[in-house]
C-alpha positions as CSV (number, residue, x, y, z in Angstrom):
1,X,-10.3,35.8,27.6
2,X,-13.8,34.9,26.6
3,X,-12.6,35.0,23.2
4,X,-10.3,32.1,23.5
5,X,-13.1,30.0,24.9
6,X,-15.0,30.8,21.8
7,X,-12.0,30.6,19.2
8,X,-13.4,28.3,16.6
9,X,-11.4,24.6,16.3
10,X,-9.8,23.6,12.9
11,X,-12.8,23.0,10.2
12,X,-14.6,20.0,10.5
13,X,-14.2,19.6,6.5
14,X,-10.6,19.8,6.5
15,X,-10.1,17.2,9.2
16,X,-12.4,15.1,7.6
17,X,-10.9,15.9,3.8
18,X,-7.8,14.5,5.5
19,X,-9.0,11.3,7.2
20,X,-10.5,10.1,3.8
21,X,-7.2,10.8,1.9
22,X,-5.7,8.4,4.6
23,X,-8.2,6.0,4.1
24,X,-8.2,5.9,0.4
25,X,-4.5,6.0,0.3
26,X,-4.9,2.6,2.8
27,X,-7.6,0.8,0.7
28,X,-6.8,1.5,-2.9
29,X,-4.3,-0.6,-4.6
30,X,-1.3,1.2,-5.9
31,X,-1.0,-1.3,-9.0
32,X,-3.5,-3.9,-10.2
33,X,-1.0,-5.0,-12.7
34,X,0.2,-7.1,-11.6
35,X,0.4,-10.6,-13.4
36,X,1.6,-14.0,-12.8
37,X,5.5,-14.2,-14.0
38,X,6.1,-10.5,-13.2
39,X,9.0,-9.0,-11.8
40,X,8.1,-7.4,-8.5
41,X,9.6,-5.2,-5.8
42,X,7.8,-5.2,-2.4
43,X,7.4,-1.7,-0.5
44,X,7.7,-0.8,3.1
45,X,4.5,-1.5,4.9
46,X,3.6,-2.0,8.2
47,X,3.6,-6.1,7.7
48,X,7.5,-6.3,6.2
49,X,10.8,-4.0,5.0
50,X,11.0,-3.8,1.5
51,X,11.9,-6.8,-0.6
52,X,13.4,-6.6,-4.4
53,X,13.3,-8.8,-7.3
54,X,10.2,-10.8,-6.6
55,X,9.0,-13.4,-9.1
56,X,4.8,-13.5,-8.9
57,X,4.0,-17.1,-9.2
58,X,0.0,-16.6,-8.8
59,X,-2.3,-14.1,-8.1
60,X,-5.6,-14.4,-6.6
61,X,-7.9,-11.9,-5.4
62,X,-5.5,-8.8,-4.9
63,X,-3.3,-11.5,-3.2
64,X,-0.1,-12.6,-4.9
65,X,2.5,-15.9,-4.2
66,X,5.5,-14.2,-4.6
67,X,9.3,-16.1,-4.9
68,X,12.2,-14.2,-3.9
69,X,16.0,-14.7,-4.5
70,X,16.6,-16.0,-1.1
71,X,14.5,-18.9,-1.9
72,X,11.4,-17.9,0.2
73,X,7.9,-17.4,-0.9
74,X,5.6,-15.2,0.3
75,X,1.9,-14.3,0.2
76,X,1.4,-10.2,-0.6
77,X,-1.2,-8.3,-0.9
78,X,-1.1,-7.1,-4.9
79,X,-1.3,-3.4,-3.3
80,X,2.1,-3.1,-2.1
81,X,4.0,-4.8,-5.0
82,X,5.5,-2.7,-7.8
83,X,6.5,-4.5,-11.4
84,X,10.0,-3.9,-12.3
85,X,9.9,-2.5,-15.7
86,X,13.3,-2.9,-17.6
């Protein structure tokens, strides 16, 4: 019994090798090719569904106006756009 008390909890390391995976995963873009005229695709975030066919009209800091078939435009963070390479 008094060794369950004792049993040692997960490593530190690994827990914290994991949270810092998360984190860069979060905060690094996944493209920062992304340039004005491009064809996009949007992927599923937390902030929308994802969107296809995307036209960038302007980028600006790692944010991008993007136009979309439906008509509507959209400000997206350069991160979570793909280009469409056909």
């Amino acid at each position: 019994m008094t060794q369950d008390l004792f049993a040692s909890p997960p490593s530190i390391q690994d827990t914290e090798k994991a949270v810092l995976a998360a984190l860069k995963t979060i905060f690094t873009p996944a493209n920062a090719n992304i340039d004005v005229r491009s064809r996009v695709n949007r992927v599923h975030n937390l902030l929308g569904p994802e969107r296809t066919d995307g036209l960038v009209i302007n980028v600006h800091r790692g944010v991008a106006n993007v136009a979309w078939p439906n008509g509507e435009t959209t400000v997206e963070s350069v991160k979570y756009l793909v280009p469409i390479v056909a």
